[in-house]
C-alpha positions as CSV (number, residue, x, y, z in Angstrom):
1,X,0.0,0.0,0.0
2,X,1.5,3.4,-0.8
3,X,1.1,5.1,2.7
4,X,1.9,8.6,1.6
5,X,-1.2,8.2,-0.8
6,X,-3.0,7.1,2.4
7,X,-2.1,9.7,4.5
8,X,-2.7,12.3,1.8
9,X,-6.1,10.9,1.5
10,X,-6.6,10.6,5.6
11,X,-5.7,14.3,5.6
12,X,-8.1,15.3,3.3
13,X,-11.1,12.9,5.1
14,X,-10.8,14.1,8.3
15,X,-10.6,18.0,6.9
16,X,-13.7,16.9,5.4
17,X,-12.9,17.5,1.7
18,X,-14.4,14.2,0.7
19,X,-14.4,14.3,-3.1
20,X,-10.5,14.6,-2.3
21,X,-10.3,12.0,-0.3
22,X,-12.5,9.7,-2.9
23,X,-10.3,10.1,-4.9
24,X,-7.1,9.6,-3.0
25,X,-8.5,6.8,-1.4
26,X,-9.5,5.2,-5.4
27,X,-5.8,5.3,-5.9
28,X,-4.2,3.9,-3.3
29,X,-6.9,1.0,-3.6
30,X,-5.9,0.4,-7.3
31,X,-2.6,-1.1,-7.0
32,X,-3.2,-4.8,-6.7
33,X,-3.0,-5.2,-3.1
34,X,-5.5,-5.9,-0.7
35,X,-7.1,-2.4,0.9
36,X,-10.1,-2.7,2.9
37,X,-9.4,0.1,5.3
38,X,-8.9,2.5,1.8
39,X,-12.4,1.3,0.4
40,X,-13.7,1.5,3.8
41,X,-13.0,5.0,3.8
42,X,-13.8,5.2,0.2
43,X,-16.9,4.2,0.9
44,X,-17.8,6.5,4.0
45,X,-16.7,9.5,1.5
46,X,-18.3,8.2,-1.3
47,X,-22.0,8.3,0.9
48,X,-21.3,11.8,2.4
49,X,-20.6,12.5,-1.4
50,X,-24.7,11.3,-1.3
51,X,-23.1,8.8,-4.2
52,X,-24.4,6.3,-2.4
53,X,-24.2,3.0,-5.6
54,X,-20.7,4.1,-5.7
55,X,-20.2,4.0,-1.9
56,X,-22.0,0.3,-1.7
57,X,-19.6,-1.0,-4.6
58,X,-16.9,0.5,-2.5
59,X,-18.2,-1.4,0.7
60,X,-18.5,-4.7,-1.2
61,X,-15.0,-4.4,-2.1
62,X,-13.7,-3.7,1.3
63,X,-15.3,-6.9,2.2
64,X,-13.6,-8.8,0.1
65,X,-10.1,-7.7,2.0
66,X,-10.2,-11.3,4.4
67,X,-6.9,-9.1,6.4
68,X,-9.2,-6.2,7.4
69,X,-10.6,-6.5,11.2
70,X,-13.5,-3.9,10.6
71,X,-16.0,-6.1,8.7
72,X,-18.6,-5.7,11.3
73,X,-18.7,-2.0,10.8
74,X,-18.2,-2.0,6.9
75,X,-21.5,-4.4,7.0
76,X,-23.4,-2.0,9.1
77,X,-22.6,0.7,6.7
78,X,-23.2,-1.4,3.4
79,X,-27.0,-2.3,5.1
80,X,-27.4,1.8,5.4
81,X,-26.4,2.2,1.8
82,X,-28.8,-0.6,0.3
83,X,-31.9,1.0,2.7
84,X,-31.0,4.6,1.0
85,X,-31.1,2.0,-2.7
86,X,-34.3,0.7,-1.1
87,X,-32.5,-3.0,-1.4
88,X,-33.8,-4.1,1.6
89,X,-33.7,-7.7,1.5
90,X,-29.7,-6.9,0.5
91,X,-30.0,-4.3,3.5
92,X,-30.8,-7.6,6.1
93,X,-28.3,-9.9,4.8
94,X,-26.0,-6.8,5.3
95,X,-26.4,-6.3,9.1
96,X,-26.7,-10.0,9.6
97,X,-23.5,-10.3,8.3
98,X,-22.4,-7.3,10.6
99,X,-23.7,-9.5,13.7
100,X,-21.9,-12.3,12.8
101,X,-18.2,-10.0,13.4
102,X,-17.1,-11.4,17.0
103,X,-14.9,-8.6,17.2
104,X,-17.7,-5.8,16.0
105,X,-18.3,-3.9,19.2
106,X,-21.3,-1.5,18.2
107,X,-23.3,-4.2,17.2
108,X,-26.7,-2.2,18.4
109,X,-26.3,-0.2,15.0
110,X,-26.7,-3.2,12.9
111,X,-29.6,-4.5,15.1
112,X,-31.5,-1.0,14.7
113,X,-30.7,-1.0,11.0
114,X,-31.8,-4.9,10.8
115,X,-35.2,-3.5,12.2
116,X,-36.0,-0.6,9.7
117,X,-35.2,-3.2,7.1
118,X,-37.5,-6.5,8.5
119,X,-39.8,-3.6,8.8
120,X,-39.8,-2.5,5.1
121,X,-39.9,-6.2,4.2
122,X,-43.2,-6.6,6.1
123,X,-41.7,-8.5,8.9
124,X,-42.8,-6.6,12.0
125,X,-42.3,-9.4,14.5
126,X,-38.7,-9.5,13.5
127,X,-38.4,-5.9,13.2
128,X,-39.1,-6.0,17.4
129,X,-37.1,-8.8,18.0
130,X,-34.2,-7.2,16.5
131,X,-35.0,-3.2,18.3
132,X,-35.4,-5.6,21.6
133,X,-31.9,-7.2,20.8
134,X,-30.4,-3.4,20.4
135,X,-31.7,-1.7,23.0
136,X,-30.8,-4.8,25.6
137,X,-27.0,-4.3,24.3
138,X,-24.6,-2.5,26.6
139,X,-22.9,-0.5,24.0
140,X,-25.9,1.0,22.9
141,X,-25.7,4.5,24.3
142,X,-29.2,5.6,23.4
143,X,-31.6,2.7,24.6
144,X,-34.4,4.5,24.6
145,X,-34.6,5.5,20.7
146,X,-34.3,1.3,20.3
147,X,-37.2,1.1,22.9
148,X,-39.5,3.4,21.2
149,X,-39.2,1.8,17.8
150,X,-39.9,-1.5,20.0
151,X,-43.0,-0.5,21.2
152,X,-44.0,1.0,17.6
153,X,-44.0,-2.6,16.6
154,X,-46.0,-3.8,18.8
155,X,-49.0,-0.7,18.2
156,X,-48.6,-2.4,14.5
157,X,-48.9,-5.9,16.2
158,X,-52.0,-4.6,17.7
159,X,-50.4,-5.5,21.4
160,X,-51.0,-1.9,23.1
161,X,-50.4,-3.4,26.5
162,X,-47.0,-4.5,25.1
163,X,-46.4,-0.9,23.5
164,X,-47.0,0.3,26.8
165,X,-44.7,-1.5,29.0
166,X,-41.7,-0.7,25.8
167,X,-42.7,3.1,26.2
168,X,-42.2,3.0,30.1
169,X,-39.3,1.0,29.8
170,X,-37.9,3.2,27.6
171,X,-38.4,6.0,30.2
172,X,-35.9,4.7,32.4
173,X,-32.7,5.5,30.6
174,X,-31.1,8.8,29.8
175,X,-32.5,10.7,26.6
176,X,-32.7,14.4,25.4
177,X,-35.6,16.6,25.9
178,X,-36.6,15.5,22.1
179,X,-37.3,11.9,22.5
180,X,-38.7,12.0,25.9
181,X,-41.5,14.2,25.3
182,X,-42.0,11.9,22.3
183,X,-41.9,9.1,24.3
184,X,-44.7,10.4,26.7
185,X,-46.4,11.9,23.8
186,X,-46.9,7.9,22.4
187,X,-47.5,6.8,26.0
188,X,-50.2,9.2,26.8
189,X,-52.2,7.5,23.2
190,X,-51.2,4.0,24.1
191,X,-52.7,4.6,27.5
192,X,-55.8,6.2,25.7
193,X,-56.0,3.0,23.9
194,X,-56.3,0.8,26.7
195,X,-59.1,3.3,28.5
196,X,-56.5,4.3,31.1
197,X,-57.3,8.0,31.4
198,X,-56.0,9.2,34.1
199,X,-52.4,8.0,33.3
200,X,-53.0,8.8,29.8
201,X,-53.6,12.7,30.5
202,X,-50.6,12.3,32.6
203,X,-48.5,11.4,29.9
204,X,-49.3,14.1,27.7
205,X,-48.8,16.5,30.8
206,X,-45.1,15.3,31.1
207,X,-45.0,15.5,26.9
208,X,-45.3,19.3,27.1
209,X,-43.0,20.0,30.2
210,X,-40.6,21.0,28.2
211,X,-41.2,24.4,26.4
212,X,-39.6,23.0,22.8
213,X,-42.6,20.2,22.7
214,X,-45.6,20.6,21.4
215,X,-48.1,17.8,21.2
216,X,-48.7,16.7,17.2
217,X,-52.3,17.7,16.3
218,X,-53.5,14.1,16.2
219,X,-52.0,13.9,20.1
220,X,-53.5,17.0,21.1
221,X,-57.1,15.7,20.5
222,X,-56.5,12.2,21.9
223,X,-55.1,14.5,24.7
224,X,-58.4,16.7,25.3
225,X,-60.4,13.1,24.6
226,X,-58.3,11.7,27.5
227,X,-59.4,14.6,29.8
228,X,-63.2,14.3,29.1
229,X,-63.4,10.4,29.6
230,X,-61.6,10.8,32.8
231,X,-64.1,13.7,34.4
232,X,-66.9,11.5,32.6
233,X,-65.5,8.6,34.4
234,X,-65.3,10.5,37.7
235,X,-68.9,11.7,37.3
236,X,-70.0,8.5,36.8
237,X,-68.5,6.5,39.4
238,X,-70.4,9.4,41.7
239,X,-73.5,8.5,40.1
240,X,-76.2,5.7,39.1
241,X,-77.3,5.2,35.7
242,X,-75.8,6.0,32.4
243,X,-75.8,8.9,29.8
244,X,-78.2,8.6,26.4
245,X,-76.8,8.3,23.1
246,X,-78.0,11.4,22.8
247,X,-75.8,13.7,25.7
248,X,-72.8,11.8,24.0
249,X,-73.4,12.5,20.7
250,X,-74.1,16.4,22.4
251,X,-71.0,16.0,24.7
252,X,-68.7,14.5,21.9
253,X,-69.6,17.4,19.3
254,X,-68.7,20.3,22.3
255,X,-65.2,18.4,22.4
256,X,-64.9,19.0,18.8
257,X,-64.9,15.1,18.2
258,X,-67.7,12.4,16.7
259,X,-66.1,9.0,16.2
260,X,-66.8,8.6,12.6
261,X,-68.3,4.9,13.3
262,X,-71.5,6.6,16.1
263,X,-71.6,9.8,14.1
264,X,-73.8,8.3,11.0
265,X,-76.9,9.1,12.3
266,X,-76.8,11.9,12.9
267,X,-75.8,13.3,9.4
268,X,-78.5,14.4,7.1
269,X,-80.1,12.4,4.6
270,X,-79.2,12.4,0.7
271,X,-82.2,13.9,-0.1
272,X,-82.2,16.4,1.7
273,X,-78.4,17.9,0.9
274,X,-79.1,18.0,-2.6
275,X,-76.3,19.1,-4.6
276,X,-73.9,19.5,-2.1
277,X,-73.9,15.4,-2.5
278,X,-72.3,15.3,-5.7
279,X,-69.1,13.1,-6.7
280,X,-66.8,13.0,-9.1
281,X,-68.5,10.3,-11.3
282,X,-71.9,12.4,-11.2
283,X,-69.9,15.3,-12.7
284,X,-68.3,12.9,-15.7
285,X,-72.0,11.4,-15.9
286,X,-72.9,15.3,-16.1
287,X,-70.1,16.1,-18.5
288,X,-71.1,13.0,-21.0
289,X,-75.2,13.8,-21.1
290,X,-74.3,17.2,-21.6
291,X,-72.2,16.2,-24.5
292,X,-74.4,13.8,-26.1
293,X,-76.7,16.8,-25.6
294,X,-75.1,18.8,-27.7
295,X,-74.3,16.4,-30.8
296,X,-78.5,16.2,-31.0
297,X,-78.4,19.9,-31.6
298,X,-77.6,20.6,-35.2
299,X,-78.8,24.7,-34.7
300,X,-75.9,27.2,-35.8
301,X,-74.9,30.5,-35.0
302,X,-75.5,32.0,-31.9
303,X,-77.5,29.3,-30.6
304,X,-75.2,26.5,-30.6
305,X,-72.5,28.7,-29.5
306,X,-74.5,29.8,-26.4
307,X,-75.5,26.0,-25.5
308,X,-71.7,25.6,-25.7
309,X,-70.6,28.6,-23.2
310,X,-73.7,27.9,-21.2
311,X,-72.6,24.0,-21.1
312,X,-68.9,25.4,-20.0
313,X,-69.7,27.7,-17.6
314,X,-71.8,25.2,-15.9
315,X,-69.6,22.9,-16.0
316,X,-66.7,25.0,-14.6
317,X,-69.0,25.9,-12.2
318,X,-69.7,22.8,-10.9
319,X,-65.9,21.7,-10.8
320,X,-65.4,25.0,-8.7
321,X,-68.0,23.9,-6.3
322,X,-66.8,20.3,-6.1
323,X,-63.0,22.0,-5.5
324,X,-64.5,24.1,-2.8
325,X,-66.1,21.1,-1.0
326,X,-62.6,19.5,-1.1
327,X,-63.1,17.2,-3.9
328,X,-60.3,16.3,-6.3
329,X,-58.6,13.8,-8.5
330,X,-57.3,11.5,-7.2
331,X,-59.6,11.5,-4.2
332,X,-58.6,11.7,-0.3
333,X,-59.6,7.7,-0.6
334,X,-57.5,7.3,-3.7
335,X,-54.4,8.1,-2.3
336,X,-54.7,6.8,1.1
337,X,-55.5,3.2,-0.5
338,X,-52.6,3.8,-3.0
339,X,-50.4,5.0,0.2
340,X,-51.0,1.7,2.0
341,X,-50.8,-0.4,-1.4
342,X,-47.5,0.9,-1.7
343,X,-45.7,0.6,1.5
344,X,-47.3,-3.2,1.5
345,X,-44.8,-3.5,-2.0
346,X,-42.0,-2.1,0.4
347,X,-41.5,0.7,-2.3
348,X,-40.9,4.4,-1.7
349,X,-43.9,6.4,-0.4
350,X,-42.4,9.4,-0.7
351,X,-44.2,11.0,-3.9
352,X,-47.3,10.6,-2.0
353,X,-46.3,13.1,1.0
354,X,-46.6,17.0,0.6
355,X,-43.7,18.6,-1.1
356,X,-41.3,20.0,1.5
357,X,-42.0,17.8,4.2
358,X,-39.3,17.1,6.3
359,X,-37.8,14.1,5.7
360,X,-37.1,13.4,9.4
361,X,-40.8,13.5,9.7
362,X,-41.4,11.5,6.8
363,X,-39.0,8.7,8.3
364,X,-40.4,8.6,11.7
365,X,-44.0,8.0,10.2
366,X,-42.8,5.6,7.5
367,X,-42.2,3.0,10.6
368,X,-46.0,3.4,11.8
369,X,-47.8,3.0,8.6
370,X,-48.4,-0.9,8.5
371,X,-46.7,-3.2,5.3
372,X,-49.2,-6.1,6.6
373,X,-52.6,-4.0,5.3
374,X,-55.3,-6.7,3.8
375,X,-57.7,-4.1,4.1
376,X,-57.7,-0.4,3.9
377,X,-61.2,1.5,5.0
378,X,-62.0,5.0,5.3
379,X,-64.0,5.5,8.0
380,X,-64.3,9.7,8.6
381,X,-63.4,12.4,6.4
382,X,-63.5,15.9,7.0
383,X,-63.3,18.1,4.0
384,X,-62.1,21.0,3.5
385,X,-61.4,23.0,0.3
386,X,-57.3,23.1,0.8
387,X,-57.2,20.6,3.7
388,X,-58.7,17.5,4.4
389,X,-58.6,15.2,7.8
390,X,-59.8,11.2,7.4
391,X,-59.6,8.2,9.5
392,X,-58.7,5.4,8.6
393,X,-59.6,1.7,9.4
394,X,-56.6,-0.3,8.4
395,X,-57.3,-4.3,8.8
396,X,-54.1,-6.7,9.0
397,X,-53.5,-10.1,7.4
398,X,-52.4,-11.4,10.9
399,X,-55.8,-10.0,12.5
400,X,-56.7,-7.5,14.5
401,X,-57.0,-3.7,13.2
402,X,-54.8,-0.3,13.4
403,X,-56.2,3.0,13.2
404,X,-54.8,5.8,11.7
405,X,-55.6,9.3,11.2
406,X,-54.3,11.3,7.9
407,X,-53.9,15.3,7.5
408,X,-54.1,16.1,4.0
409,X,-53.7,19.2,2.0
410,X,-54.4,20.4,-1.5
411,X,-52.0,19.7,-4.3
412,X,-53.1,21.1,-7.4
413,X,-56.4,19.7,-8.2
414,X,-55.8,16.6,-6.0
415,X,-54.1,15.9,-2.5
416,X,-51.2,14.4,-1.0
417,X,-50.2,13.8,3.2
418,X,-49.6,16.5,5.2
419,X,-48.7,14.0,8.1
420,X,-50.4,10.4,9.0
421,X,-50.4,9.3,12.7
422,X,-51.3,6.3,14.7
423,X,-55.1,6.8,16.1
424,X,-54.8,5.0,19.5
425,X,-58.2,7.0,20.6
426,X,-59.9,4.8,18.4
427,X,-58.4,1.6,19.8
428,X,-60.9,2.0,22.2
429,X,-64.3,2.3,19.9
C-alpha cells in the first residue's frame, strides 16, 4: 500500500474534503494489493458524497479484503447504503452479516438497521425482535430510541399493552428533551387506547413540560379526549345510571370530536343535501349527457354557440363547487389506499407526502404505517377546500385492526399527506 497516498487521503477525510479524499483513497486501492481500510474509507466518502451506488460498490470491495478487522462495521454501513437504494432484503443480509463479526463492538447499529429493514420487508415481529436485541445491548448509548421503535411494533402488532410496558421502559434511561417528550407523547395515546385515562392525561402533561414540545395535532385531540373520559369517568362513578346516546353525541360534538363509526346518524339524509352530494363520477356522468346533448343539436350560430358557453360555464361551475367542497382527482380515498398499497410493495412512499416535508418527519412515520394491510377503510373524512382530515380503518393479514388518522392538504387539483399518525383514541371504539 503506498502510505503517503493514504495519508494524503486521511488528511483530506478528516478536513472533510471528501471528493479529495474519494479520490485519494481510489488510488491507493488500485494497486493490486488488498485495501479494505482504503475502500472503507472510500466508501464513507463516497456516501457523504450522497453517491451512495458508488459507496455500496466500494463497501462490497472492502469486504472482500479477508486481512481487514473492521467487517462488522463495513457491513453496518453497506446495510445503510442498500436502505438509502431501497435494497432491503440486500440491506438484512447486510447487518446480519455485521452481527456475525465477534470482534464488532457497536453491534446495536446493525440491530437498529436490521429493524427498519425487517420492517420495510413486512416482517414486524422481526423488526421488534431485533430493536429488543439493540436496546438490551450494553454498547448502545441511546436505549431508549431502540425502545420506542420496539414499542411501535407492537401498536402495528395490535399489542397496546406491550407498546405500553416498551414506552415506560424506555423512560428509564437517559434521553434528550426531544425523544422524551415523544416518548410520553406515544404513552399518553397507548394509554388512551387501553381506556386508562388518568395516566394517559398524565403522559401528555409530562410531553409538554418542556417548552420546545408541542403535542402533534392528532396527540392533542386524543389528549383533550383523555381529559373528558376521565371527568366522565369521575362523574359516573359518583353516580347511578348512564348517559343517552344522545348527551354523548351532544357532549362529543362540544369536544370538537364524533367517532366517525356513532356519528352516522346523525348526518343528514341524501335527499335532503341535494347538490352539495355530488361526486366526481356524477360530474363525468354530467359532463357526458351534456355532451351527447349537444351532438342532437344541429342549430348554428348564436344558438349553438351559447348551449356551448352555457354548457362550459356550468360545467366549470360545478368543478369550482366540487373544489370548494374539497373534492379532487385523485380522491382523499384514492391516495390513502394507493399509500398503504405501496408501503405493503416495500416501495418508496415518498411521492405521495406534501412537497417539503421534512424528511425526518417523513421517516419517523414511515415505521408506523403498517406493510401487513389486507384491508384499507376510510372510515371519517373531514373536507375542506385546501385541507382534508380522514380516519382510517386499516385491517391486518395477521388479525386484528390499526387505526390511523391522515392530515391532508391540496396539491393542485388533487391531495397528498400532510402528516399520518397512529389513532390510539380509536383503539378503544
Amino acid at each position: 500500500m503506498n502510505i503517503e497516498k493514504f495519508d494524503q487521503a486521511n488528511r483530506a477525510y478528516r478536513a472533510k474534503d471528501y471528493a479529495t479524499a474519494s479520490i485519494l483513497f481510489n488510488q491507493v486501492a488500485q494497486n493490486g494489493e488488498p485495501c479494505g481500510e482504503a475502500h472503507h474509507l472510500r466508501g464513507n466518502s463516497l456516501m457523504r458524497l450522497g453517491r451512495v451506488r458508488e459507496a455500496a460498490e466500494a463497501y462490497v470491495e472492502a469486504l472482500e479484503d479477508s486481512s481487514y478487522s473492521k467487517k462488522g462495521s463495513v457491513a453496518t454501513n453497506l446495510g445503510k447504503a442498500f436502505m438509502r437504494l431501497e435494497d432491503f432484503q440486500g440491506a438484512k443480509e447486510a447487518f446480519e452479516q455485521a452481527l456475525e463479526d465477534p470482534a464488532y463492538k457497536s453491534k446495536y447499529k446493525a440491530l437498529n438497521g436490521l429493524g427498519d429493514a425487517e420492517l420495510k420487508l413486512n416482517n414486524v415481529k422481526s423488526a421488534g425482535v431485533a430493536y429488543r436485541s439493540a436496546a438490551l445491548d450494553g454498547h448502545n448509548p441511546n436505549p431508549s430510541q431502540s425502545l420506542l421503535d420496539l414499542g411501535q411494533c407492537f401498536v402495528l402488532l395490535d399489542r397496546p399493552g406491550d407498546a405500553i410496558e416498551s414506552f415506560r421502559t424506555a423512560l428509564d434511561f437517559d434521553m434528550d428533551d426531544f425523544i422524551r417528550s415523544q416518548v410520553f407523547e406515544k404513552l399518553g395515546q397507548a394509554y388512551l387506547g387501553t381506556k386508562r385515562y388518568d395516566e394517559s392525561v398524565n403522559a401528555f402533561e409530562q410531553a409538554q413540560d418542556t417548552s420546545s414540545w408541542t403535542l402533534s395535532t392528532q396527540a392533542q385531540l386524543d389528549y383533550e379526549q383523555a381529559k373528558s373520559n376521565l371527568k366522565d369517568k369521575r362523574r359516573r362513578s359518583q353516580h347511578t345510571g348512564s348517559i343517552g346516546n344522545t348527551s354523548e353525541f351532544l357532549a362529543a360534538a362540544n369536544r370538537g370530536y364524533v367517532s366517525p363509526e356513532d356519528s352516522s346518524a346523525y348526518m343528514p339524509s341524501p335527499e335532503e343535501s341535494g347538490f352539495f352530494d355530488i361526486t366526481e363520477s356524477d360530474l363525468v356522468k354530467l359532463s357526458k349527457y351534456q355532451a351527447k346533448q349537444e351532438k342532437k343539436q344541429k342549430k348554428t350560430g348564436l344558438k349553438i354557440l351559447g348551449a356551448f358557453v352555457i354548457a362550459i360555464i356550468f360545467i366549470a361551475l360545478a368543478l369550482g363547487f366540487l373544489y370548494y367542497k374539497g373534492y379532487g382527482y385523485p380522491s382523499q380515498s384514492s391516495l390513502i389506499e394507493n399509500l398503504f398499497t405501496t408501503q405493503a410493495k416495500s416501495e418508496n412512499i415518498n411521492e405521495y407526502w406534501l412537497e417539503g416535508t421534512d424528511p425526518a418527519l417523513i421517516k419517523l412515520r414511515d415505521k408506523e404505517i403498517t406493510s401487513k394491510a389486507s384491508n384499507v377503510e376510510l372510515v371519517g373524512l373531514d373536507r375542506g377546500t385546501n385541507q382534508s382530515v380522514a380516519r382510517v380503518k386499516v385491517t391486518l393479514e395477521e388479525g386484528g385492526v390499526v387505526h390511523y388518522v391522515a392530515q391532508l392538504e391540496r396539491d393542485g387539483i388533487g391531495w397528498k399527506i400532510k402528516d399520518i399518525y397512529l389513532d390510539f383514541a380509536s383503539e378503544q371504539k
